[in-house]
C-alpha positions as a Markdown table, in Angstrom:
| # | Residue | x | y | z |
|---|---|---|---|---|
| 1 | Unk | -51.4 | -30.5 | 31.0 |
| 2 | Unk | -48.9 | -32.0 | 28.9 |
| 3 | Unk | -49.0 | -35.0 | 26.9 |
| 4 | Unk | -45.3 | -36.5 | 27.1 |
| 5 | Unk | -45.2 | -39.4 | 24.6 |
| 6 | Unk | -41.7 | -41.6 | 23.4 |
| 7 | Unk | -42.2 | -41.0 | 19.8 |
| 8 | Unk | -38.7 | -39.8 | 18.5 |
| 9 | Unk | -38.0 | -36.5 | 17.3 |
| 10 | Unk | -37.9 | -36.6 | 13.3 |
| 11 | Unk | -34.6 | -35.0 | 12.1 |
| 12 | Unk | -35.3 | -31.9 | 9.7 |
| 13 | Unk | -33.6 | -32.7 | 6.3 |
| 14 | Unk | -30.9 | -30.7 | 4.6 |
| 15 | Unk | -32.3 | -28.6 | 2.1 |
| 16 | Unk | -31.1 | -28.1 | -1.1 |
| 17 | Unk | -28.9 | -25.1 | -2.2 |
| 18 | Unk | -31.0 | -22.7 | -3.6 |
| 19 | Unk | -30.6 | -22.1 | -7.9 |
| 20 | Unk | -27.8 | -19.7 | -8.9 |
| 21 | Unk | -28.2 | -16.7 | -10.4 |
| 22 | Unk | -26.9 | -17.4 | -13.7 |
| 23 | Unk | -24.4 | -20.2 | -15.6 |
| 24 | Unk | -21.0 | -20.5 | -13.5 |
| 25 | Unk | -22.5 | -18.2 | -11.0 |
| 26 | Unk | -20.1 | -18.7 | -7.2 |
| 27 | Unk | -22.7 | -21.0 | -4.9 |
| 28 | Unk | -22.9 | -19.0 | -1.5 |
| 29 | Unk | -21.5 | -22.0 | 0.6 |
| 30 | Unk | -18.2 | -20.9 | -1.5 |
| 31 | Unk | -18.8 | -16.8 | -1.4 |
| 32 | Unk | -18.9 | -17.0 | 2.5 |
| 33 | Unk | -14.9 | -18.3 | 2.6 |
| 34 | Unk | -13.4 | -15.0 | 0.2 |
| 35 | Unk | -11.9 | -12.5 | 1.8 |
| 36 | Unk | -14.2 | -8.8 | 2.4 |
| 37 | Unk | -14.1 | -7.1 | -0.9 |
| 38 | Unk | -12.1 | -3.9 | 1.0 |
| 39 | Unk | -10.0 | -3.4 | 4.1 |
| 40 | Unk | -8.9 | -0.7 | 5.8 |
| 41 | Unk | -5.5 | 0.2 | 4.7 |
| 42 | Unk | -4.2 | 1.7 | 8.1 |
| 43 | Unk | -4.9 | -1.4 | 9.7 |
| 44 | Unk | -1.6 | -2.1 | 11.7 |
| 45 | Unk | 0.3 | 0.9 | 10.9 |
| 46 | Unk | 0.7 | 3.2 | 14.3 |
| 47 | Unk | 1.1 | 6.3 | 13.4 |
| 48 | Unk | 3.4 | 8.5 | 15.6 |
| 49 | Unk | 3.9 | 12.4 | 15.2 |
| 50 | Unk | 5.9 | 13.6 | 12.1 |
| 51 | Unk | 4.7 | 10.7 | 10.1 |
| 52 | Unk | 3.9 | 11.4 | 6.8 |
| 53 | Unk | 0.5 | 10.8 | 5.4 |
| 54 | Unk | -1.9 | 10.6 | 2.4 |
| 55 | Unk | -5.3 | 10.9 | 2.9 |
| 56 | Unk | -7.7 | 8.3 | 1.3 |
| 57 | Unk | -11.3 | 8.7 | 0.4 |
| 58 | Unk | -14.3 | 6.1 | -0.2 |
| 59 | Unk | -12.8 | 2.2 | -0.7 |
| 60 | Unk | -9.7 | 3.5 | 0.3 |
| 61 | Unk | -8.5 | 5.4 | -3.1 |
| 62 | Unk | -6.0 | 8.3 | -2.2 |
| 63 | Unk | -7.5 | 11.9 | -2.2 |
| 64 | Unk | -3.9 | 13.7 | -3.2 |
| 65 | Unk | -3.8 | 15.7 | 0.5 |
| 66 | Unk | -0.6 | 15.0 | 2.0 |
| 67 | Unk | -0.1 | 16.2 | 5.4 |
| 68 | Unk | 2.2 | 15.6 | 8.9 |
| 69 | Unk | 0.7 | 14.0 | 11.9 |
| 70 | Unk | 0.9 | 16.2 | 14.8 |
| 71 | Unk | -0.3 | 13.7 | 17.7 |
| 72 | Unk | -2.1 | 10.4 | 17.5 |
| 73 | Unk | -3.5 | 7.6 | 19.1 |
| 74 | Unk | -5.0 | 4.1 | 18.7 |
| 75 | Unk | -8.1 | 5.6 | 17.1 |
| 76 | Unk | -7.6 | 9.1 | 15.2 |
| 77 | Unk | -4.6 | 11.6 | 14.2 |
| 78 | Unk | -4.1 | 15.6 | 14.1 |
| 79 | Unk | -3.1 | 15.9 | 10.8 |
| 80 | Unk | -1.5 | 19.4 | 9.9 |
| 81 | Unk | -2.0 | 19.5 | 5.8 |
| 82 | Unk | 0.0 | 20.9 | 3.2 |
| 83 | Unk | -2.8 | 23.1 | 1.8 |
| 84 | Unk | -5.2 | 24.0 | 4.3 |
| 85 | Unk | -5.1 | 23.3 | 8.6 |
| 86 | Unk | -5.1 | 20.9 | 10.7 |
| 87 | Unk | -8.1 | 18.3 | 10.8 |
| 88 | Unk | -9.1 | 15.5 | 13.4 |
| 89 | Unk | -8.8 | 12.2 | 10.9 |
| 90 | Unk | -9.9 | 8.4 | 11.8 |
| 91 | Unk | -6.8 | 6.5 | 11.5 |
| 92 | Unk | -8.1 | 3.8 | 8.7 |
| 93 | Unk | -8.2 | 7.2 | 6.4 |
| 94 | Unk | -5.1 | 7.6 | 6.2 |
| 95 | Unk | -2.0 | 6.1 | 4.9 |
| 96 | Unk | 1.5 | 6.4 | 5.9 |
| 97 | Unk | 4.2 | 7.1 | 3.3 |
């Protein structure tokens, strides 16, 4: 059985933004609008084969390998390396140069 009744809804208030962390502290409502600390460096470069490429490690920093890209597609590369042989590579760890 339900009990209908034409008492209104009450509206839920806004709550208050929570304390910050410390003096001059960012408020989140203003942290959710910056830009993602890191992206991907490849983004938007297509690699082709004979391209020249650097590898890059965590957050992006170069590793010093240097290598040529023997075939590609949207996803990974077939790099041949300077130093050692050839390795299967996600695209967003490498940079061309």
């Amino acid at each position: 059985m339900s009990h209908s009744t034409n008492k209104p809804i009450p509206k839920l208030r806004n709550s208050p933004q929570p304390p910050l962390s410390h003096a001059g502290a960012v408020p989140d409502s203003d942290r959710a609008k910056r830009p993602p600390l890191s992206e991907a460096p490849g983004t938007g470069q297509e690699l082709t084969p004979g391209d020249r490429v650097e590898g890059l490690g965590n957050f992006g920093k170069p590793t010093g390998e240097f290598g040529t890209v023997e075939r590609a597609n949207e996803e990974d590369a077939v790099v041949k390396w300077d130093d050692d042989g050839r390795m299967r590579i996600h695209q967003p760890s490498l940079k061309k140069i």
